[in-house]
C-alpha positions as CSV (number, residue, x, y, z in Angstrom):
1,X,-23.2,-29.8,-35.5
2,X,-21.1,-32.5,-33.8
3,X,-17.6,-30.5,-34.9
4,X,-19.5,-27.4,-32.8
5,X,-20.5,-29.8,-29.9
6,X,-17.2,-31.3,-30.1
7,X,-15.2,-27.7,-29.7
8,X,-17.9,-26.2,-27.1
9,X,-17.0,-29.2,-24.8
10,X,-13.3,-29.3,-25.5
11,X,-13.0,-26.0,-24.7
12,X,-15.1,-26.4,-21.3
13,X,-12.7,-29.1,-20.4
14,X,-9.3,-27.1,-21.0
15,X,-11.2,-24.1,-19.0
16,X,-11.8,-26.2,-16.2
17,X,-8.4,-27.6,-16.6
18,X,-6.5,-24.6,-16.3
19,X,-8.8,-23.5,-13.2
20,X,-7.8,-27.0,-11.9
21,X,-3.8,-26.4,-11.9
22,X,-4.0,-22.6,-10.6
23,X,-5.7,-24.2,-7.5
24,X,-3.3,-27.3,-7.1
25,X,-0.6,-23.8,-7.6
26,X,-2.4,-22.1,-4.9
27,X,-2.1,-24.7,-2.6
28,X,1.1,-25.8,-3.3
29,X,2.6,-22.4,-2.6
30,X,-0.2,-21.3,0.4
31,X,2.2,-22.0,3.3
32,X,5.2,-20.3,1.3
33,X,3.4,-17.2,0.5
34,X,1.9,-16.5,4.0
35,X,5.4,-16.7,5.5
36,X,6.7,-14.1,3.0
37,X,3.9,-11.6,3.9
38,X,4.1,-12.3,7.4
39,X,8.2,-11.7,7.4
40,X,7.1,-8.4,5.2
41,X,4.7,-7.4,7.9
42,X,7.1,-7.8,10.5
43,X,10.2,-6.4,8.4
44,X,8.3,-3.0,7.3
45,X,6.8,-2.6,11.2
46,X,10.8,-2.7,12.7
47,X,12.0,-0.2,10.3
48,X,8.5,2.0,11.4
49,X,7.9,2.3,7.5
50,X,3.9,1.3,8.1
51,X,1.5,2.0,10.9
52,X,0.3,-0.7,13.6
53,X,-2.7,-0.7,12.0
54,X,-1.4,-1.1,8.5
55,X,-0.4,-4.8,7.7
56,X,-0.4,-5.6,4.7
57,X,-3.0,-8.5,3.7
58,X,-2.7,-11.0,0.7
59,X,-5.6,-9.9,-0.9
60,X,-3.9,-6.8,-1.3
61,X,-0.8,-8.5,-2.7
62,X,1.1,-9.2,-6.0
63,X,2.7,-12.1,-5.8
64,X,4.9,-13.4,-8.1
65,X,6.6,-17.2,-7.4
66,X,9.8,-18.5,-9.1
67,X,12.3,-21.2,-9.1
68,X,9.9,-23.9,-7.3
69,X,8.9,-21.6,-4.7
70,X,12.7,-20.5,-4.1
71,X,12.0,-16.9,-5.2
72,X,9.1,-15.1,-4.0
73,X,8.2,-11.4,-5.1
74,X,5.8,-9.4,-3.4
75,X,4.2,-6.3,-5.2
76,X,1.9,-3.9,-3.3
77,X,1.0,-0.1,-2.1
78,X,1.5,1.0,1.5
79,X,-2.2,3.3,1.7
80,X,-0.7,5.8,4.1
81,X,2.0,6.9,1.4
82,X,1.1,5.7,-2.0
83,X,4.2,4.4,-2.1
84,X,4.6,1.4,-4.7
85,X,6.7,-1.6,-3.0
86,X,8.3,-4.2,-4.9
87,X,10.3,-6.7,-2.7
88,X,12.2,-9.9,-3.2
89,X,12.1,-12.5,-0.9
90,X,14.6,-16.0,-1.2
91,X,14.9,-19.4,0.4
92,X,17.7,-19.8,2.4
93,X,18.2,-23.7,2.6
94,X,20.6,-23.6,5.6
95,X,18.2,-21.7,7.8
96,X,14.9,-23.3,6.6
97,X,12.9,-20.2,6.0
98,X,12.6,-17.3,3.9
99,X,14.7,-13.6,4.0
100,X,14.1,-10.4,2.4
101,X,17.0,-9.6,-0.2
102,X,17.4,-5.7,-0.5
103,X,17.5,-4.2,-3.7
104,X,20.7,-2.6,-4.3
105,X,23.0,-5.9,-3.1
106,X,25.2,-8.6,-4.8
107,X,22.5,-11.5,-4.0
108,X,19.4,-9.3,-5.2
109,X,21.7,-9.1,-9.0
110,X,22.1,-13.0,-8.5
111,X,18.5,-13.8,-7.6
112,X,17.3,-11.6,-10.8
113,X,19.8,-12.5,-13.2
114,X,18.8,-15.9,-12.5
115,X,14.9,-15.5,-12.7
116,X,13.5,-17.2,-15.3
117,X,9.4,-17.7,-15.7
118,X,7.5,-17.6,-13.3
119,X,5.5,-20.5,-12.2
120,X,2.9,-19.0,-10.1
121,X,1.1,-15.3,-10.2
122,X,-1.8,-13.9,-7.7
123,X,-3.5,-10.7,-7.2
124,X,-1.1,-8.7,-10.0
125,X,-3.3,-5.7,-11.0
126,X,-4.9,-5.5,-8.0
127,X,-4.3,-2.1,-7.2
């Protein structure tokens, strides 16, 4: 009887725990992540690739954070299309803020090659 109480509430507590760091995550990497979707909005709206009307929203949003919030990856589906995005965004030090790094270019190889685990994930599976 006391091993079972003993598990029950162990478990509770490493539950709760794990709850505890995604938050403490969440907020750690808040500021970081809206940038990157905001930049994204504003990158896909200039090349015409989206509607006005058609931002796209965090909810909507994988998001996948490397590297200390260096890397940021943004996965997500543009409604009008169906068309599956998958971008890569990185911290440029000298200019203090975030850039999109295309696909097929030397620094997109770098970035990836260099990728390890993440260290935070939201909204993958969403759509």
């Amino acid at each position: 009887m006391k091993i079972s109480v003993f598990l029950i509430f162990s478990s509770l507590l490493f539950i709760y725990g794990c709850e505890d760091q995604k938050e403490v995550d969440q907020k750690k990497y808040d500021n970081r992540i809206n940038q990157v979707i905001t930049q994204e909005n504003i990158r896909l709206q200039k090349e015409n690739a989206v509607a006005d009307d058609e931002i796209q929203k965090r909810e909507d949003t994988g998001i996948v954070v490397y590297s200390n919030g260096e890397v940021i990856e943004l996965m997500y589906e543009i409604d009008s299309s169906n068309k599956k995005i998958e971008v890569l965004y990185g911290f440029n030090k000298k200019k203090g803020q975030y850039e999109w790094v295309p696909v097929h270019s030397s620094k997109y190889n770098k970035i990836t090659g260099q990728l390890k685990d993440h260290e935070y994930i939201e909204n993958l599976g969403v759509k």
